[in-house]
C-alpha positions as CSV (number, residue, x, y, z in Angstrom):
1,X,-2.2,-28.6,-17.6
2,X,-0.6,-32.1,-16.9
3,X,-4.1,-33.3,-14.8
4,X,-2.4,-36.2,-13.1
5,X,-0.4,-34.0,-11.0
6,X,-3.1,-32.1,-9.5
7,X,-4.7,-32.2,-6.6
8,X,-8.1,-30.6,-4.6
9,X,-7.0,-29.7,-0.9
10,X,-10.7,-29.3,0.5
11,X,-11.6,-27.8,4.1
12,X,-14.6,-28.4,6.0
13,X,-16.5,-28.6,9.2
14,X,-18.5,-31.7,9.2
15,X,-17.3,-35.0,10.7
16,X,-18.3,-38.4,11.0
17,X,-20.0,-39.8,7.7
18,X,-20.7,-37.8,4.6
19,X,-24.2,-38.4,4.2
20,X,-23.9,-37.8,0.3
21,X,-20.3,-37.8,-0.2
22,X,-20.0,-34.8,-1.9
23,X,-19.0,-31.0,-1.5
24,X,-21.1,-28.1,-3.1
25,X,-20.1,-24.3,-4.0
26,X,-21.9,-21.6,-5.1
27,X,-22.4,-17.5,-5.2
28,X,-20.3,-16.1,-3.3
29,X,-18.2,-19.1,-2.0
30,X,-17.6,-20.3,-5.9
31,X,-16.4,-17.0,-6.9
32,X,-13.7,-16.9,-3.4
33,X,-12.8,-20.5,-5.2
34,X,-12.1,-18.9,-8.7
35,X,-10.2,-15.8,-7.7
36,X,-7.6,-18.6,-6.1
37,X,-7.9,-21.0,-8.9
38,X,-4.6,-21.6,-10.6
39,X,-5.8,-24.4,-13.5
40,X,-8.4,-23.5,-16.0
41,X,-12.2,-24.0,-14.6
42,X,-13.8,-26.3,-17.6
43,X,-10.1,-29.4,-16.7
44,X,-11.4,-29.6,-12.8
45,X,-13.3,-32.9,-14.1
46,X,-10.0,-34.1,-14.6
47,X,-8.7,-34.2,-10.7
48,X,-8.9,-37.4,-9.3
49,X,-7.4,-37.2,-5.7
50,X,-8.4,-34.5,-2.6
51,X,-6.8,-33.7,0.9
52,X,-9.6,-33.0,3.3
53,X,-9.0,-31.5,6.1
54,X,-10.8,-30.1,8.8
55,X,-11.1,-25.9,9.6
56,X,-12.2,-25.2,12.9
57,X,-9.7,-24.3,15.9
58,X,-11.0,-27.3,18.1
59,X,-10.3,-29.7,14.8
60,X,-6.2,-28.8,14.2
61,X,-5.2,-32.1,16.0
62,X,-7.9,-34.5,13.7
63,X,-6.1,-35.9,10.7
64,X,-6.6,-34.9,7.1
65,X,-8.5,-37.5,4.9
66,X,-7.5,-38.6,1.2
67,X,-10.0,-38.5,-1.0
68,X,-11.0,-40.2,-4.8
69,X,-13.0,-38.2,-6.7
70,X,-15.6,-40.4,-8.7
71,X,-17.1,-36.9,-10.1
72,X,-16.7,-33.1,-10.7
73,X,-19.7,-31.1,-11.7
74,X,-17.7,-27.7,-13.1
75,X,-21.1,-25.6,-14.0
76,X,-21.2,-21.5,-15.1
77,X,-23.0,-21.3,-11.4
78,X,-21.9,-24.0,-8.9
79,X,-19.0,-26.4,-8.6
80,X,-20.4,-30.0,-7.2
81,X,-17.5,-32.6,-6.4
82,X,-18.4,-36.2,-5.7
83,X,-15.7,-38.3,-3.5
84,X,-14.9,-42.1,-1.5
85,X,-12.6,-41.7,1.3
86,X,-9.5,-44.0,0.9
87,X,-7.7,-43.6,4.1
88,X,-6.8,-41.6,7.1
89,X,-3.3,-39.6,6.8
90,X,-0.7,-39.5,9.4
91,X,-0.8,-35.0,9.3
92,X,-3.2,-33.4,11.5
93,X,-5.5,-30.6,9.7
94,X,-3.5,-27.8,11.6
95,X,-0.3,-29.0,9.3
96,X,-2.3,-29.1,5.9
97,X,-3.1,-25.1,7.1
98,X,0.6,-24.0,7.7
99,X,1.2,-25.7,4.0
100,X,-1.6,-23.7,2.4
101,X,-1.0,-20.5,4.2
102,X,3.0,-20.9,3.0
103,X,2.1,-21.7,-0.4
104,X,-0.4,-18.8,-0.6
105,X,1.9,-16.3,1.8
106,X,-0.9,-15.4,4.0
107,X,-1.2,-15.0,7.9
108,X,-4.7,-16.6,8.4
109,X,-6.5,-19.4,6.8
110,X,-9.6,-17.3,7.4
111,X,-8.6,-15.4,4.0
112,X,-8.9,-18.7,1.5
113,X,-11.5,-20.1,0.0
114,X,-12.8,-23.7,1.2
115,X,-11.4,-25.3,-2.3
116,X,-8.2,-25.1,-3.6
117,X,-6.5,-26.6,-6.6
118,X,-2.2,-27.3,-6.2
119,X,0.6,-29.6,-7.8
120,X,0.9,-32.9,-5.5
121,X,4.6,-32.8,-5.8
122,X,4.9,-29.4,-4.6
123,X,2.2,-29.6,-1.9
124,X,4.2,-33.1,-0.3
125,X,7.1,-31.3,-0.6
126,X,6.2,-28.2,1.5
127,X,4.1,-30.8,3.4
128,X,6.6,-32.8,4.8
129,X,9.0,-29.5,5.2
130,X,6.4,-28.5,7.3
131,X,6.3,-31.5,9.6
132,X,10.0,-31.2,10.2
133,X,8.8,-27.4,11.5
134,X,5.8,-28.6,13.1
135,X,8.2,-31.3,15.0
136,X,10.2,-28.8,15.6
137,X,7.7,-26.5,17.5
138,X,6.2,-29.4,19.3
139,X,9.9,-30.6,20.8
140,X,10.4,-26.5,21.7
141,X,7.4,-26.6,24.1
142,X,8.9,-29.5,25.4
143,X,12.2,-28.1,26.1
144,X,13.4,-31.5,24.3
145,X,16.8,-29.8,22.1
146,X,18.3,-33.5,22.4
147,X,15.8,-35.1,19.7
148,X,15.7,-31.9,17.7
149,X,19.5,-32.7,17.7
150,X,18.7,-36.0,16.2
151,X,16.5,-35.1,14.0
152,X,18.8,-32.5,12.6
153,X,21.3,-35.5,12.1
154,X,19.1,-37.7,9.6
155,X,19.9,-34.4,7.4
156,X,24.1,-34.8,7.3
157,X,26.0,-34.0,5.9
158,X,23.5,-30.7,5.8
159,X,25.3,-29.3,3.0
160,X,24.5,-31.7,0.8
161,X,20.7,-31.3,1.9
162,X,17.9,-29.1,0.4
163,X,17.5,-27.3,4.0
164,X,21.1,-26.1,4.0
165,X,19.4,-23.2,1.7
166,X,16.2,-22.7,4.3
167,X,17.5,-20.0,6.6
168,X,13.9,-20.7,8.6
169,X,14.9,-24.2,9.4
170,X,18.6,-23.5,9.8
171,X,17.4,-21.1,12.6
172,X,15.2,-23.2,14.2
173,X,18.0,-26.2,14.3
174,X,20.6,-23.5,15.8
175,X,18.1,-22.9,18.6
176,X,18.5,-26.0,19.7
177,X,22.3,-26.6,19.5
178,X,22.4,-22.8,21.0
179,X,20.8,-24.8,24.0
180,X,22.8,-27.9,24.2
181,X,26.1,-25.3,24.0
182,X,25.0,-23.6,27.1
183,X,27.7,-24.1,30.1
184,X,26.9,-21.6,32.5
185,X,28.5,-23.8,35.4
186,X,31.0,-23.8,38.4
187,X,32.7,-26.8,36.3
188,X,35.2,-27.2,38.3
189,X,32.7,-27.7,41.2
190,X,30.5,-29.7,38.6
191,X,33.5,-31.8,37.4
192,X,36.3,-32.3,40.1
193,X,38.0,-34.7,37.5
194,X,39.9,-32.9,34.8
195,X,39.8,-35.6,32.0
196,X,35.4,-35.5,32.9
197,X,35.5,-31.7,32.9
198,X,37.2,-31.2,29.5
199,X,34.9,-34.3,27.7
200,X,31.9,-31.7,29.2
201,X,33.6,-28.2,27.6
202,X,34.7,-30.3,24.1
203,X,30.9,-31.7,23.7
204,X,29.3,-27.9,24.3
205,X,32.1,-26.6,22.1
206,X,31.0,-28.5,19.2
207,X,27.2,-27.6,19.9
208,X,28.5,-24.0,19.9
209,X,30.4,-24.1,16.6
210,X,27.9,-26.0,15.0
211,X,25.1,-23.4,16.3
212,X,27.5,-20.5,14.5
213,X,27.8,-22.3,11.5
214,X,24.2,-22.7,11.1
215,X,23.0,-19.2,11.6
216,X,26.2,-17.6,9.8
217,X,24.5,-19.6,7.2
218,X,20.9,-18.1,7.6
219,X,22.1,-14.4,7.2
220,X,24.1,-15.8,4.2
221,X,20.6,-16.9,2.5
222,X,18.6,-13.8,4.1
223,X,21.3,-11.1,4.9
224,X,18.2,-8.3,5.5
225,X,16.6,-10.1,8.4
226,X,17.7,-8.8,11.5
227,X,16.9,-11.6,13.9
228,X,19.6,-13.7,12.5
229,X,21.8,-11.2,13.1
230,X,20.7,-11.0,16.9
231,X,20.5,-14.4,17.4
232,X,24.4,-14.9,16.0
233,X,25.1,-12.0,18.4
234,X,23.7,-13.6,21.0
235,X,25.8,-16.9,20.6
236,X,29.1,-14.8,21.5
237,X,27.2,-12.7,24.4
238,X,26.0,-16.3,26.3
239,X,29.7,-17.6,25.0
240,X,31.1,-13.8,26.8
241,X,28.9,-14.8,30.0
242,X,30.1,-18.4,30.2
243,X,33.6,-17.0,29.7
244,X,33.3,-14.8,32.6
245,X,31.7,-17.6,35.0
246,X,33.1,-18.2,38.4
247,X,35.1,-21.7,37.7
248,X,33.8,-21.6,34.3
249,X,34.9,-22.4,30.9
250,X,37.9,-20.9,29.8
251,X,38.4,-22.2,26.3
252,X,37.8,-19.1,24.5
253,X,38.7,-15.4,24.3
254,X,35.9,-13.0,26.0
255,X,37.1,-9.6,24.6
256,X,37.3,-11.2,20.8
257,X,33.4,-12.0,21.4
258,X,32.4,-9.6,22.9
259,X,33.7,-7.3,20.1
260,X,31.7,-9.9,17.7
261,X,28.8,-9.9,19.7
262,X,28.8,-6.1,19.3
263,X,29.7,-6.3,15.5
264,X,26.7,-8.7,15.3
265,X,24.0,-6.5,17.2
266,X,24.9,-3.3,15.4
267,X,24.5,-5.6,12.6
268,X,21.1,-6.5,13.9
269,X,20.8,-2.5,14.7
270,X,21.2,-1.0,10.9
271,X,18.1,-3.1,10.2
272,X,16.6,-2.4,12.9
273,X,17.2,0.4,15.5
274,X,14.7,-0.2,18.2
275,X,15.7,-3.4,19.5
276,X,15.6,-3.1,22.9
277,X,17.3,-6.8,23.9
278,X,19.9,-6.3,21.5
279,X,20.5,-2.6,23.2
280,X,20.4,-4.0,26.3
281,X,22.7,-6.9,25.6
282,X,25.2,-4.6,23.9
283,X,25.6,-2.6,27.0
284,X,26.3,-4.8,29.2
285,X,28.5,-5.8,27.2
286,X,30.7,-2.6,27.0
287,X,30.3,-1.5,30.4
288,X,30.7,-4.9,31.9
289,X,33.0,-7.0,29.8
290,X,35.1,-4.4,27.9
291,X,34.7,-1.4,30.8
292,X,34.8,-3.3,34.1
293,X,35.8,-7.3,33.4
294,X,39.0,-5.5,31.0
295,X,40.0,-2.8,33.2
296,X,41.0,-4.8,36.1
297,X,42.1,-7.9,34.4
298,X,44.5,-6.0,31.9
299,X,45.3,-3.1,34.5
300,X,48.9,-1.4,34.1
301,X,49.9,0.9,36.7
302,X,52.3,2.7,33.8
303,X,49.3,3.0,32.3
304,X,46.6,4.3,34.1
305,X,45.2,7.5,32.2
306,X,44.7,5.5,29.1
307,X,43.0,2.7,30.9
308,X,41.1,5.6,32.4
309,X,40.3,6.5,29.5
310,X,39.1,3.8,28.0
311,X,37.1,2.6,30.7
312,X,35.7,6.0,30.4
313,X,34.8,5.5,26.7
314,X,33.2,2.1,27.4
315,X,31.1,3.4,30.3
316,X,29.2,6.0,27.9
317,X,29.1,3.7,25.0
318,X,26.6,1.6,27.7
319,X,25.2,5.0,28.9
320,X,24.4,5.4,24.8
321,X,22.3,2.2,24.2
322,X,20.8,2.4,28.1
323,X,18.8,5.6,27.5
324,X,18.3,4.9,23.7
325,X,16.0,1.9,25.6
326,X,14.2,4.4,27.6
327,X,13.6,6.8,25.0
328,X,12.1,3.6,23.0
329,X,9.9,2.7,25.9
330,X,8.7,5.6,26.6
331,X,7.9,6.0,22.7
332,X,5.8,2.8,23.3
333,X,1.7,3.2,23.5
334,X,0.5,-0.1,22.9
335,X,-0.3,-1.4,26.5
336,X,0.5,-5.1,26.1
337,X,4.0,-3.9,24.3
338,X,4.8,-1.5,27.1
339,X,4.4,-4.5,29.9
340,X,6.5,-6.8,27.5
341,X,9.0,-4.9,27.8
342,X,8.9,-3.6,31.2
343,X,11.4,-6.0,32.6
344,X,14.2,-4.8,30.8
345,X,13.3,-1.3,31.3
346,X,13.4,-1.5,34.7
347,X,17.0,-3.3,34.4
348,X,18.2,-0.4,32.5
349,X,16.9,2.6,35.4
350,X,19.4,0.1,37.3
351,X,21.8,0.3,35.1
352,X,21.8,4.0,33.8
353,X,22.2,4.7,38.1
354,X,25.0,2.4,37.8
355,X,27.2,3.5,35.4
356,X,26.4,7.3,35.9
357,X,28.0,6.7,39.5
358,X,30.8,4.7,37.9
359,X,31.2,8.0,35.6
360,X,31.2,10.1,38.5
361,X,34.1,8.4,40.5
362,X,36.0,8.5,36.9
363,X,35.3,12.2,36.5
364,X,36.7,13.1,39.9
365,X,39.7,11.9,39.3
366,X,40.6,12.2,36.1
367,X,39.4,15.5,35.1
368,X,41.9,18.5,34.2
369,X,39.4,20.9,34.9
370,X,39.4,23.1,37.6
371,X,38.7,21.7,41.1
372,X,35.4,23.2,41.6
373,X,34.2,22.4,38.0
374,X,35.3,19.1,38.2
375,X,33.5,19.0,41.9
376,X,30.0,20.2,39.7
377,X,30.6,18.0,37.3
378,X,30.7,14.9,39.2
379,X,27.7,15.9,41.6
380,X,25.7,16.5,38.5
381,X,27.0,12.7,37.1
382,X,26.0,11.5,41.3
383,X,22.7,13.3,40.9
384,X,21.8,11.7,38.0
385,X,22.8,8.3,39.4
386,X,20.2,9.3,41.9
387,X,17.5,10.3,39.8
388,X,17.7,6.9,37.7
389,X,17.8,4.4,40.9
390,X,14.7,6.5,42.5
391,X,12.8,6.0,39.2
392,X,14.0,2.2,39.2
393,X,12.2,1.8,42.6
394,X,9.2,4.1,42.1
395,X,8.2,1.9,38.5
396,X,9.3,-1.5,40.0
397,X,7.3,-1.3,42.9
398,X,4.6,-3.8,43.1
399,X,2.8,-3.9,45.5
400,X,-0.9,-3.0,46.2
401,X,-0.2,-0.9,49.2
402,X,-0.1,2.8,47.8
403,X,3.3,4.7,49.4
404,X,4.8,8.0,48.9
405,X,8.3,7.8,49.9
406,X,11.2,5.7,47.7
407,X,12.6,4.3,51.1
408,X,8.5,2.4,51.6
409,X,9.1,1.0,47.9
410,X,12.9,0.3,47.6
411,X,12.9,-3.2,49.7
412,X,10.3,-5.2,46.9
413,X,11.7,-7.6,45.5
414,X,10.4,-7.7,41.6
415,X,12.4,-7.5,38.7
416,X,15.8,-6.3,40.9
417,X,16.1,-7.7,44.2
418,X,15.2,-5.0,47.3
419,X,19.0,-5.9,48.1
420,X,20.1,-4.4,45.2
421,X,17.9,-1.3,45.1
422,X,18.4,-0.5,48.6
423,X,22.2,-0.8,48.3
424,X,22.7,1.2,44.9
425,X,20.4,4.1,46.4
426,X,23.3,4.1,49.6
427,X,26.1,4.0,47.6
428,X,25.3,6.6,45.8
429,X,24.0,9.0,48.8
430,X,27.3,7.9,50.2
431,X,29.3,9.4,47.5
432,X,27.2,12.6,47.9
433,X,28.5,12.9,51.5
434,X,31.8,12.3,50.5
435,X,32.0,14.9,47.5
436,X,29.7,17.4,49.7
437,X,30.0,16.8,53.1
438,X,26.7,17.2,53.8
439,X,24.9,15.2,57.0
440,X,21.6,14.8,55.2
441,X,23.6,12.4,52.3
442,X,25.2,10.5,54.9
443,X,22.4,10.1,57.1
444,X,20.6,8.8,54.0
445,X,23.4,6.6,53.4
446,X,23.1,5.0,56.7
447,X,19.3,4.5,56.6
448,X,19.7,2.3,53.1
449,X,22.4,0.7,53.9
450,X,20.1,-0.5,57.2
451,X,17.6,-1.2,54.9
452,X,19.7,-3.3,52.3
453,X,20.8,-5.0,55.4
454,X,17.4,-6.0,56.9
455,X,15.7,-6.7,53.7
456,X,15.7,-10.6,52.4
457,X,16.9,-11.8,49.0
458,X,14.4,-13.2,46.8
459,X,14.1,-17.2,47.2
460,X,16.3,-18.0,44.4
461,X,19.4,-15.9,45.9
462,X,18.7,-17.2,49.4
463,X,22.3,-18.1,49.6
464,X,24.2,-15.1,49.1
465,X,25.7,-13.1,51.4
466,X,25.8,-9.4,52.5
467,X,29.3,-8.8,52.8
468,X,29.3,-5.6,50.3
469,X,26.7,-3.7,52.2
470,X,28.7,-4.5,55.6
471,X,32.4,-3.1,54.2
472,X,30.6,0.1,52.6
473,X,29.3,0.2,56.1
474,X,32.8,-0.1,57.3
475,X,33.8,2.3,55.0
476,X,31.1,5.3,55.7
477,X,32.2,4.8,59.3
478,X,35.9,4.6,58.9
479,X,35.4,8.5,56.6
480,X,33.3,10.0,59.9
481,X,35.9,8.1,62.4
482,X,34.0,5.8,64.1
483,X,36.4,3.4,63.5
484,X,34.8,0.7,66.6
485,X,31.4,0.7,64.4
486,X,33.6,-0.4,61.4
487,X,35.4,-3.0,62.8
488,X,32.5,-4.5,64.3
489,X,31.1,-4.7,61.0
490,X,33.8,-6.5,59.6
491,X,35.9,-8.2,62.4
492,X,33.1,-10.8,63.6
493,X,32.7,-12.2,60.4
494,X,36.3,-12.5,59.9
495,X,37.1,-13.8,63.4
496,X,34.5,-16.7,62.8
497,X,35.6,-17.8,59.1
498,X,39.3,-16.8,59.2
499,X,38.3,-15.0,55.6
500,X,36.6,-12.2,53.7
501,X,36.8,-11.3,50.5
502,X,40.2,-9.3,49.6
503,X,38.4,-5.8,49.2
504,X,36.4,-6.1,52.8
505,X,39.9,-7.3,54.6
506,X,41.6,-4.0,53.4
507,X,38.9,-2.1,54.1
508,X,39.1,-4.1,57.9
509,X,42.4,-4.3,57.6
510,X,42.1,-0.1,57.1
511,X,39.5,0.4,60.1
512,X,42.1,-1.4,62.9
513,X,45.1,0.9,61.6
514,X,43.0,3.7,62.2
515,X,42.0,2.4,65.3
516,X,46.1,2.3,66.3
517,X,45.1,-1.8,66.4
518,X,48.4,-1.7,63.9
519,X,49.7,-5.1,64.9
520,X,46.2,-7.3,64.1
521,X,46.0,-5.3,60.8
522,X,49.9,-6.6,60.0
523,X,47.9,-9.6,60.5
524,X,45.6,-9.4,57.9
525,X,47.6,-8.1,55.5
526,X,50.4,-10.3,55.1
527,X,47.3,-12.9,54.6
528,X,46.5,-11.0,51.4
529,X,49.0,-8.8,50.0
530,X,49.8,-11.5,47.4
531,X,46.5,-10.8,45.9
532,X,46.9,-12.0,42.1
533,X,44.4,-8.2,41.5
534,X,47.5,-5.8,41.0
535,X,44.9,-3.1,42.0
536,X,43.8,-4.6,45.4
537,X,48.0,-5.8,45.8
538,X,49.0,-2.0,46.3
539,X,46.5,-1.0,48.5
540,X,47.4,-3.7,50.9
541,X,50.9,-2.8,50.5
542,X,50.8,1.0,50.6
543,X,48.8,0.1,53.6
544,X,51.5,-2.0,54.8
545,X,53.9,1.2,54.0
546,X,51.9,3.1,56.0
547,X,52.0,1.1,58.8
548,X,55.6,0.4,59.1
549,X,56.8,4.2,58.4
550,X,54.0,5.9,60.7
551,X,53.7,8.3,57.3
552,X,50.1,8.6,56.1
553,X,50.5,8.1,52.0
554,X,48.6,10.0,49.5
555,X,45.4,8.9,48.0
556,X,45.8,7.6,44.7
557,X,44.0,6.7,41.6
558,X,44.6,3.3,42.3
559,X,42.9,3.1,45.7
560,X,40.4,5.2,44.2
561,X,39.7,2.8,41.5
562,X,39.1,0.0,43.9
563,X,36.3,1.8,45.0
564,X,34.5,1.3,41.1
565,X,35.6,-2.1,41.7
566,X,34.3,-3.2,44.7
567,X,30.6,-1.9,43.2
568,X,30.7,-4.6,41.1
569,X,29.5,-6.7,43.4
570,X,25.6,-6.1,43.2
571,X,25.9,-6.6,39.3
572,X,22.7,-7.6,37.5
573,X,22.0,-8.9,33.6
């Protein structure tokens, strides 16, 4: 035993002065002390220095004390240790616990004795590792990820530094450059001047790399811990959302991460299968960026039954991981687990009635099945789509007030927006009527659509607009030809800010050629037929076509596919 490098680390209760200056152990507490003891009983005497620190919950923040031990008494039946206090040190007694329950891989400090015997050198060193954690923590709950940058820097080059092989620390750095790489946006709005705006995208890109780097390098040192994994995934899903932003970055390619986002949460997956952010994340990110976002940016009219197709596939790899989540929560039987997760649950009824309708449009016309199997087959996808949004209402209804009926619940604004609910539960009885015919589905229609209509976004989405519920109110009116009610729904807003969005001007545009109002449809269309959508381009000028020749054309896949399109609008995360 080489003495000089060993230390006491002693825990107590008392404060103030030490009447006797002195610690005593025996029965039961001397015999915790010798199960843990690492040196030889009979060399204690030969310790000369202690760490005191203090154990009770209401103590963490008071600093540890250094001790000199004048005496050990190391009898058959007690242990007696005799001590002066030489100063005050700069780590609070909560710190000198995370070292001791590190060293001894335990959860609580409730399982160690009150003495304990340790190398200094290897107790400073995990010591002061522990303070750079402990900072850390304390500049997390502070939202502070600049200084945790700076503190990351008196490290570089980080290869050359012990913590380069901590995958712990590595982690808890990347959280904090994850932060700074956040650009979620309008920069053009945020930065009118290019030379400013591309200074803003260079400084997050190098937070971004750097966060990738560092946690590429954590499943490198631990490749069998799965939250690595998820957290690298979820560097390319913020970098896919950026990507997407309205007037947002543009300095990277969304597909590739997506695609490595996905790599990285199936990654995450193998190790384990019941994540249910990782599911959530990964299909969003099929349905959304590699169904939707890819379909219409990369459409080809020469094309269109493989883009079908792969739209298709994308839709029901989302479909997959959606109601793998619900089968996990409804696995769940811990109470305080169940409401943890409710919030994505209820996201995903949302999404399953989402995509199933999606599926449905898809399936209608792109089957080669007979008509009236392909007509079953898409009610049953419709139905389904109905089923899922009711259950979305029903579980995120709030509210003390005890109702029966969905339409009493579907305007709460909780975890969806009312708005949302409302107008996903009309679209789909609309596509009811339109594959049935049947009045009760479009009367249905009508009364959610009023609903979506009258009911108020939440506080923090004060600002949008309603636009998508009025044009699928244009368009339920325009298919029962009451072609007045669907200009009026459209035209005011028009008339007042000489613009709509391109899919609510055809849809206008559609209503006044009906209504033999050809010449103030002309109007509207030569304003947007040079729509950069190729999609939303040949409906205007088939439209157009129409018009001119007085020959009604035939409905297409195209126009049809507009319809998927335009329901992008009340997308959620």
């Amino acid at each position: 035993m080489e003495d000089q490098n060993d230390i006491f680390i002693i825990s107590t209760s008392l404060e103030g002065n030490f009447k006797y200056n002195s610690f005593y152990w025996s029965g039961k507490y001397l015999s915790d002390i010798l199960d843990y003891l690492e040196v030889e009983y009979n060399l204690l005497p030969l310790i000369k220095t202690a760490i005191l620190y203090f154990g009770k919950t209401e103590q963490k923040l008071k600093n540890a004390l250094q001790l000199k031990i004048t005496s050990v008494e190391a009898k058959p039946n007690y242990l007696k240790i005799y001590f002066e206090i030489e100063k005050t040190l700069e780590y609070p007694s909560f710190l000198i616990k995370d070292v001791l329950k590190r060293y001894m891989h335990v959860k609580s400090i409730l399982e160690l004795p009150y003495l304990f015997v340790i190398d200094e050198y290897i107790f400073y060193d995990i010591l002061n590792d522990q303070k750079i954690r402990s900072t850390i923590k304390i500049l997390q709950e502070k939202n502070n990820w600049h200084e945790i940058y700076r503190l990351f820097q008196t490290f570089e080059p980080i290869e050359n530094n012990k913590i380069w092989n901590d995958a712990d620390l590595l982690a808890s750095f990347s959280f904090a450059t994850a932060k700074l790489s956040e650009c979620t946006e309008n920069l053009k709005k945020k930065f009118p001047d290019k030379s400013q705006r591309k200074t803003y995208i260079e400084e997050k890109r190098k937070f971004r790399n750097l966060t990738i780097k560092l946690r590429q390098r954590a499943i490198e040192l631990s490749p069998k811990n799965y939250s690595y994994y998820s957290n690298l995934a979820y560097t390319y899903y913020q970098s896919v959302n950026e990507l997407a932003t309205p007037g947002g970055r543009r300095d990277g390619n969304i597909y590739e991460d997506a695609l490595l986002a996905i790599q990285y949460i199936n990654k995450a997956l193998e190790l384990n299968p019941n994540r249910i952010n990782d599911l959530y994340r990964k299909a969003l990110l099929y349905s959304d960026i590699l169904g939707t976002h890819k379909f219409f940016q990369q459409f080809e009219n020469e094309k269109i039954e493989e883009k079908f197709s792969e739209y298709n596939n994308t839709l029901k790899e989302s479909l997959n991981s959606l109601l793998k989540i619900e089968q996990i929560y409804n696995s769940i039987t811990n109470t305080e687990e169940k409401q943890k997760n409710k919030k994505i649950y209820i996201k995903t009824l949302y999404h399953l009635a989402q995509k199933y309708l999606k599926l449905s449009k898809i399936n209608f016309n792109t089957n080669n099945k007979t008509k009236e199997e392909n007509r079953t087959e898409t009610i049953t996808k419709i139905l389904l789509a109905d089923k899922y949004i009711d259950k979305c209402i029903i579980n995120d209804y709030n509210k003390k007030k005890i109702e029966t009926e969905t339409i009493e619940m579907a305007n709460t604004n909780n975890y969806i927006s009312g708005v949302f609910k409302t107008y996903l539960k009309a679209v789909i009885q609309h596509q009811l009527f339109q594959i049935t015919k049947e009045k009760k589905y479009e009367t249905n229609a009508r009364k959610y659509y009023q609903l979506s209509i009258e009911t108020n976004f939440p506080k923090e989405m004060k600002n949008q607009n309603k636009i998508f519920i009025l044009e699928k109110i244009a368009a339920l009116n325009i298919e029962t030809e009451k072609y007045n009610a669907a200009i009026n729904a459209l035209l005011p807003i028009y008339t007042k800010y000489q613009n709509l969005p391109a899919y609510a001007a055809y849809t206008l545009s559609l209503a006044l050629t009906k209504n033999n109002q050809q010449e103030k449809a002309l109007e509207i269309i030569k304003k947007y037929e040079k729509q950069t959508n190729n999609i939303i381009q040949y409906k205007f000028e088939k439209l157009k076509e129409e018009i001119i020749t007085g020959n009604e054309t035939t409905k297409t896949k195209l126009e049809i596919i507009e319809q998927l399109y335009c329901n992008t609008e009340e997308n959620i995360e």
